[in-house]
ZAMARGU-4260 file (C-alpha; in steps of 0.2 Angstrom, whole numbers, plus 5000, padded with zeros to 4 digits):
<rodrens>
0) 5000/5000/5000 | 5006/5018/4994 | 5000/5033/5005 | 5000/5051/4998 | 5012/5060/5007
5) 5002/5072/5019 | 5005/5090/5024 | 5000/5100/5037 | 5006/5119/5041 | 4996/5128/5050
10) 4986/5144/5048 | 4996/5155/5062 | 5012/5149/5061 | 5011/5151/5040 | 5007/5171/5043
15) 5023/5172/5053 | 5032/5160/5043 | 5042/5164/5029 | 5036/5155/5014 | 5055/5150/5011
20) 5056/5141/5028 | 5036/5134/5022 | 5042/5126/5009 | 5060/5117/5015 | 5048/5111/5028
25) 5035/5104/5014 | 5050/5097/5004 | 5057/5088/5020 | 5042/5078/5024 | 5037/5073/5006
30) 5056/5068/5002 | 5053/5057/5019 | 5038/5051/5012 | 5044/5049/4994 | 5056/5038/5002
35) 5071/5049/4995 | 5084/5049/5008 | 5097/5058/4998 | 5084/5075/4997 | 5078/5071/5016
40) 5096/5072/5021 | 5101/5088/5010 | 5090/5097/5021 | 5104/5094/5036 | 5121/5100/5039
45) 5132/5084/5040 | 5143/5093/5052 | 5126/5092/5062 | 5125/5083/5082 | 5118/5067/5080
50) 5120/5067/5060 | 5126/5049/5058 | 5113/5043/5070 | 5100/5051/5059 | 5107/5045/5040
55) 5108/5027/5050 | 5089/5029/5057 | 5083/5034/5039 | 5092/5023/5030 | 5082/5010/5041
60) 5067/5018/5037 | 5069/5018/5018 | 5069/4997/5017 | 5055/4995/5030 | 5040/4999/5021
65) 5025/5013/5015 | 5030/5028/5024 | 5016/5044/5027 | 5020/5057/5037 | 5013/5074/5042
70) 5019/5091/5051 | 5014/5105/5055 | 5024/5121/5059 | 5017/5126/5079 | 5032/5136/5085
75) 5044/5148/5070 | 5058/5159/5080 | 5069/5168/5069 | 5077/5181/5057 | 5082/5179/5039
80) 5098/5169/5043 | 5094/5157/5058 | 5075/5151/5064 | 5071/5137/5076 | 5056/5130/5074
85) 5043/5120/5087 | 5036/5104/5074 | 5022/5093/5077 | 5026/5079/5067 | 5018/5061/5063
90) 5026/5045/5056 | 5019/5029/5049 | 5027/5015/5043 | 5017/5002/5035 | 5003/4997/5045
95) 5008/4999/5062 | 5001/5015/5075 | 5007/5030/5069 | 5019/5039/5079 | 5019/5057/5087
100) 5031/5071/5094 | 5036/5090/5094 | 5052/5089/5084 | 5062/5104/5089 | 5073/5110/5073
105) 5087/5123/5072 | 5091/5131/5053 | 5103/5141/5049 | 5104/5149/5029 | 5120/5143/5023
110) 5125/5151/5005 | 5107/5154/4999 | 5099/5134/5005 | 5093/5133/5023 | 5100/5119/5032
115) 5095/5109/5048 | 5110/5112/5060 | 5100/5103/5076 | 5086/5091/5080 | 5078/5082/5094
120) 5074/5068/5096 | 5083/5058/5082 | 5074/5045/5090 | 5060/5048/5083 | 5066/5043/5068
125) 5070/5026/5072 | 5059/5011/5065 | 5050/5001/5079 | 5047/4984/5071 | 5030/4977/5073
130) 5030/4961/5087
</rodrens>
């Protein structure tokens, strides 16, 4: 089974959001969804705490099945150069009971791309085989 990826921003975070910083989130979640770990990981800075982690936990996730997910933007802090942002994202994976947390991002602007330079958990990420 192939979900649609699935996309949430909401309405008072998107009038203090910058439609730049609305869209790297969009693109983040439908490459996670897509399946497409090299775009989900452009969006990190390699140099980035916990960075290996996160490849390994994705990488995971890529062989383990249908993935949908959905975010939405509850918290955006920032200027034009660094914002850090409050998310409220979902994850499932096959057929199993979706998983929930408030992912909290850094994302600095590096050349003319924003790039994730912090997140927690990276445990979130991590597949939970079914029993």
């Amino acid at each position: 089974m192939r979900w649609a990826p699935l996309f949430l921003i909401a309405a008072f975070a998107m009038a203090e959001t910058p439609a730049d910083v609305v869209d790297f989130v969009r693109t983040a979640a439908e490459a996670l969804s897509e399946k497409n770990q090299d775009v989900f990981l452009d969006h990190f800075d390699s140099k980035m705490p916990g960075y290996v982690m996160l490849r390994d936990e994705i990488e995971t996730l890529m062989i383990s099945g249908d993935l949908a997910t959905t975010v939405e933007i509850l918290m955006d802090e920032g200027d034009e150069t660094q914002r850090s942002l409050d998310l409220d994202w979902e994850l499932q994976v096959n057929d199993q009971q979706p998983k929930r947390a408030i992912v909290k991002c850094r994302m600095e602007k590096q050349g003319k791309k924003w790039k994730i330079t912090a997140l927690e958990p990276i445990e979130f990420f991590k597949y939970q085989a079914a029993p």
